[in-house]
PyMOL CGO cylinders between C-alpha atoms (Angstrom):
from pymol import cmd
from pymol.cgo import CYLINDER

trace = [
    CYLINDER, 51.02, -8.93, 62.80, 47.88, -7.33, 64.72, 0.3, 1, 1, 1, 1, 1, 1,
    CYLINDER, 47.88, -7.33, 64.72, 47.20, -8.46, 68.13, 0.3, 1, 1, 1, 1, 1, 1,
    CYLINDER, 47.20, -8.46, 68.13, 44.34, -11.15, 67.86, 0.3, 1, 1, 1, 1, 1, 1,
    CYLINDER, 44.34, -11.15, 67.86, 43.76, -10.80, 64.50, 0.3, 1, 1, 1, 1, 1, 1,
    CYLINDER, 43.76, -10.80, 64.50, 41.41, -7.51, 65.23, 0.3, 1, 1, 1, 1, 1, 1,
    CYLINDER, 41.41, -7.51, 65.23, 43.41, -4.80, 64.02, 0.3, 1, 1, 1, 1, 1, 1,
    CYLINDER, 43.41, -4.80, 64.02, 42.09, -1.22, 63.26, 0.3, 1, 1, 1, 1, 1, 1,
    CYLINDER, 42.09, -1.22, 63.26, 38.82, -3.04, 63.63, 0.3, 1, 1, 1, 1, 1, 1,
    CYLINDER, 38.82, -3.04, 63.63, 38.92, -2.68, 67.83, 0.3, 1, 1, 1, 1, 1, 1,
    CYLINDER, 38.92, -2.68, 67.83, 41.10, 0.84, 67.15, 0.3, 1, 1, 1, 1, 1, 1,
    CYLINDER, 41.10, 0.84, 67.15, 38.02, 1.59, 65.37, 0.3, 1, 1, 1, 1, 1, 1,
    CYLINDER, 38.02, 1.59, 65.37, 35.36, 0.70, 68.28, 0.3, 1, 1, 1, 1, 1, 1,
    CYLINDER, 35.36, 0.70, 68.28, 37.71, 2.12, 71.00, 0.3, 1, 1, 1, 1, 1, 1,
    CYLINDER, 37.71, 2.12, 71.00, 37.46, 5.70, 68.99, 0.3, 1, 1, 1, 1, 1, 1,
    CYLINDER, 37.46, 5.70, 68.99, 33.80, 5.72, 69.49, 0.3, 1, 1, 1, 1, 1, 1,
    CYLINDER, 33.80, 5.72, 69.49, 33.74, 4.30, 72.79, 0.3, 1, 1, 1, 1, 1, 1,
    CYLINDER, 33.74, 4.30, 72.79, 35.65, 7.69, 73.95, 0.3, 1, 1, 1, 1, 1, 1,
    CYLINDER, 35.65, 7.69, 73.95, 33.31, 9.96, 71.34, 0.3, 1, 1, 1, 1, 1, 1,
    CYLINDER, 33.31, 9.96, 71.34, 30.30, 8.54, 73.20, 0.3, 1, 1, 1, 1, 1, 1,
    CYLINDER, 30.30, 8.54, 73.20, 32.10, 9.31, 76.31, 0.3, 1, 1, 1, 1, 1, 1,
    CYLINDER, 32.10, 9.31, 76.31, 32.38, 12.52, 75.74, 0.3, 1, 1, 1, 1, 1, 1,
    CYLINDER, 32.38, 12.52, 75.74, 29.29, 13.24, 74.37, 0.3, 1, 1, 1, 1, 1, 1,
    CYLINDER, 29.29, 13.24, 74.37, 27.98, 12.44, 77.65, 0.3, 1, 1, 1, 1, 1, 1,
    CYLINDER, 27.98, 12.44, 77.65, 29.39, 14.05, 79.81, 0.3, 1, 1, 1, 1, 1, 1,
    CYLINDER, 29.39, 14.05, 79.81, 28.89, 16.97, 77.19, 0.3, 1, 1, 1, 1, 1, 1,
    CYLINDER, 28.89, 16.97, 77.19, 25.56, 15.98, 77.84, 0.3, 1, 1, 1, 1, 1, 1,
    CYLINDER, 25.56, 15.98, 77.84, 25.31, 15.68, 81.46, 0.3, 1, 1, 1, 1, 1, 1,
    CYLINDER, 25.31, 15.68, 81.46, 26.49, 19.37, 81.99, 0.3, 1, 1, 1, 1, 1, 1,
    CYLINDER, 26.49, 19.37, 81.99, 24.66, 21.14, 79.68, 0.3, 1, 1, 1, 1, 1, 1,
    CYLINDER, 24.66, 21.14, 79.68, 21.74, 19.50, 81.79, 0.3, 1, 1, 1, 1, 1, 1,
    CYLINDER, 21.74, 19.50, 81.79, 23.03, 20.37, 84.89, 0.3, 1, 1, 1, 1, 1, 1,
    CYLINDER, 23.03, 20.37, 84.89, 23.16, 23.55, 84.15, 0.3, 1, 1, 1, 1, 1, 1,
    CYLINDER, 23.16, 23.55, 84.15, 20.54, 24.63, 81.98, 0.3, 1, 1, 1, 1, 1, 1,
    CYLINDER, 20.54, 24.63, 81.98, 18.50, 22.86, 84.72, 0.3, 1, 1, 1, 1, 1, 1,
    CYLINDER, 18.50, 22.86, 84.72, 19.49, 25.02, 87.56, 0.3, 1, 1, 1, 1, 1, 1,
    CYLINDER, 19.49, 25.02, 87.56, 16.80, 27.60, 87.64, 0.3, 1, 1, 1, 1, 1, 1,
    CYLINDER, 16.80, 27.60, 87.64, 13.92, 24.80, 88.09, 0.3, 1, 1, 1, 1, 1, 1,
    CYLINDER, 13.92, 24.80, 88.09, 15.57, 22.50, 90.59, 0.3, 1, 1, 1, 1, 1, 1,
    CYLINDER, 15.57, 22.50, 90.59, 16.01, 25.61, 93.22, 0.3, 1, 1, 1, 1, 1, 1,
    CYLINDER, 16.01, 25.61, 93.22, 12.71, 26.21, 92.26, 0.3, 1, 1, 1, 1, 1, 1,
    CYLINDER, 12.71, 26.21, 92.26, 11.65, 23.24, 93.08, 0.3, 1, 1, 1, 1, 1, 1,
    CYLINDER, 11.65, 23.24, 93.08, 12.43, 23.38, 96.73, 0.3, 1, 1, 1, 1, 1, 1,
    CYLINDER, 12.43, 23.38, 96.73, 9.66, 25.84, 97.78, 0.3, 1, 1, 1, 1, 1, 1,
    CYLINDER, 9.66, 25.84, 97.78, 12.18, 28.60, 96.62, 0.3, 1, 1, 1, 1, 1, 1,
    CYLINDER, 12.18, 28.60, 96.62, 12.20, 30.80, 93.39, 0.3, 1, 1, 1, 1, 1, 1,
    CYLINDER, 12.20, 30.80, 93.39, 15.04, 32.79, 92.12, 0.3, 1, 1, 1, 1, 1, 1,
    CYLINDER, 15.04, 32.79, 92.12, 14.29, 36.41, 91.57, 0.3, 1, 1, 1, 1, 1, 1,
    CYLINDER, 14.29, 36.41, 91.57, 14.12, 37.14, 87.69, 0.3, 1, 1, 1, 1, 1, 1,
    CYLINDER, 14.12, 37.14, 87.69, 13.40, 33.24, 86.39, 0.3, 1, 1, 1, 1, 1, 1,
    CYLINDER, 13.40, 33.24, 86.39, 11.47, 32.79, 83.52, 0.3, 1, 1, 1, 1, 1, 1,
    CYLINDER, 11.47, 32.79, 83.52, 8.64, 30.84, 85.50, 0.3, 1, 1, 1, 1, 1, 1,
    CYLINDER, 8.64, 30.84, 85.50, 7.56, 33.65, 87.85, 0.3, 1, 1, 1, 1, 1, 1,
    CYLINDER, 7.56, 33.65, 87.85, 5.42, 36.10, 86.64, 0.3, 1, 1, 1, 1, 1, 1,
    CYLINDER, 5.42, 36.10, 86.64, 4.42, 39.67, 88.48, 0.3, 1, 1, 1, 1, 1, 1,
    CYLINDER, 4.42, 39.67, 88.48, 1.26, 37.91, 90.06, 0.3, 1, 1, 1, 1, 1, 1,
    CYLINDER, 1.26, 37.91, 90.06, 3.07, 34.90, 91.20, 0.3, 1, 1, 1, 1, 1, 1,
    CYLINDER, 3.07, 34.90, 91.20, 5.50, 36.94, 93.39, 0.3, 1, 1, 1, 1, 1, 1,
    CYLINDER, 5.50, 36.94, 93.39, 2.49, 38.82, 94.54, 0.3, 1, 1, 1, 1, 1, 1,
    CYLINDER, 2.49, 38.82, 94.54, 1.21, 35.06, 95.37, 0.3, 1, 1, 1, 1, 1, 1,
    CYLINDER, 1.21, 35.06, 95.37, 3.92, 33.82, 97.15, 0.3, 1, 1, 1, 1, 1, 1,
    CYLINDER, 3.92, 33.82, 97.15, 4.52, 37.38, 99.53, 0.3, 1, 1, 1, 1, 1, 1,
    CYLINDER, 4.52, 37.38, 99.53, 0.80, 37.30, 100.26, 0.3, 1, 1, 1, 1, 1, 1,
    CYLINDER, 0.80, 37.30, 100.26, 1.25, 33.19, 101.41, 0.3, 1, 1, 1, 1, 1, 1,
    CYLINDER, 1.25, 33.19, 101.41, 4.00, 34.14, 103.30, 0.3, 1, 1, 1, 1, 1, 1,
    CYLINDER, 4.00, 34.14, 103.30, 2.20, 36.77, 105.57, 0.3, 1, 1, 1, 1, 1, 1,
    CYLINDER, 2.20, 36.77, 105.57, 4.92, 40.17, 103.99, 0.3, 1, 1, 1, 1, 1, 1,
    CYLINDER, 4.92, 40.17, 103.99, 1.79, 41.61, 102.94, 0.3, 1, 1, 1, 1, 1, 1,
    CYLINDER, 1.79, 41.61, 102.94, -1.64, 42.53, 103.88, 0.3, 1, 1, 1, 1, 1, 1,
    CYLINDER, -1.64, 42.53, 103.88, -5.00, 41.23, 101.97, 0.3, 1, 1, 1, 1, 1, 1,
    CYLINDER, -5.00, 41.23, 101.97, -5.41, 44.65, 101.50, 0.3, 1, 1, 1, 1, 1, 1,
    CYLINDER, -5.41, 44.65, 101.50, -2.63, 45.68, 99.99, 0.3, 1, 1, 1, 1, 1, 1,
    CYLINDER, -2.63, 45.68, 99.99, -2.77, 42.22, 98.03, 0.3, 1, 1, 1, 1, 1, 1,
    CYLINDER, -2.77, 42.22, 98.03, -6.06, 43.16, 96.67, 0.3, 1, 1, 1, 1, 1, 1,
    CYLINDER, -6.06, 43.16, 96.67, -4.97, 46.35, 95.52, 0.3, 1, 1, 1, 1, 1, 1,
    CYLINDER, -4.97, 46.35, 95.52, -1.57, 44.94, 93.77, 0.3, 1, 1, 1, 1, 1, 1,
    CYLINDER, -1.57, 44.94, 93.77, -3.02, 42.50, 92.13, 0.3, 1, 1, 1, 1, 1, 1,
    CYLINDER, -3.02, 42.50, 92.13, -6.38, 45.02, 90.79, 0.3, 1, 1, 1, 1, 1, 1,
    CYLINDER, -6.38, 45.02, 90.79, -3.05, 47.21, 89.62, 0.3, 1, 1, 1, 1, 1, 1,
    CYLINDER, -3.05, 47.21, 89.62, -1.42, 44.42, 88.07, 0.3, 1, 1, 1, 1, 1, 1,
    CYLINDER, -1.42, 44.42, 88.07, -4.82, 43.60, 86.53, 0.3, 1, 1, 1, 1, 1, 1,
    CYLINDER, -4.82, 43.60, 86.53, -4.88, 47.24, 84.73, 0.3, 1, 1, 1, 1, 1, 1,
]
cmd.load_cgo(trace, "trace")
């Protein structure tokens, strides 16, 4: 006799209940991860070799920070320009 009258019904429901469980959290990592690069990005900071910074956006961000010269940023950037 099956509890309640349910049977392999609720065995049935309770299987997916854990499969969608675990697709989430499946999920949930590979977006905490693959999201890494952008969110320390996002706090003013970039991470050497990301895909979102290009040559003249380094050159952009030493300049704003005062490591270099509008000379010499004039000159890097005509160079990158070539």
């Amino acid at each position: 006799m099956m509890a309640f009258g349910f049977g392999g019904f609720s065995m049935f429901f309770m299987f997916i209940f854990w499969i969608v469980i675990a697709g989430l959290v499946v999920w949930a990592l590979l977006q905490f991860l693959s999201g890494a690069p952008e969110r320390a990005a996002s706090n003013g900071r970039t991470i050497p070799g990301s895909r979102h910074d290009s040559a003249l956006d380094v050159l952009k961000q030493r300049y704003a920070r005062g490591e270099i010269s509008k000379d010499e940023f004039d000159d890097m950037r005509h160079e990158l320009s070539l």
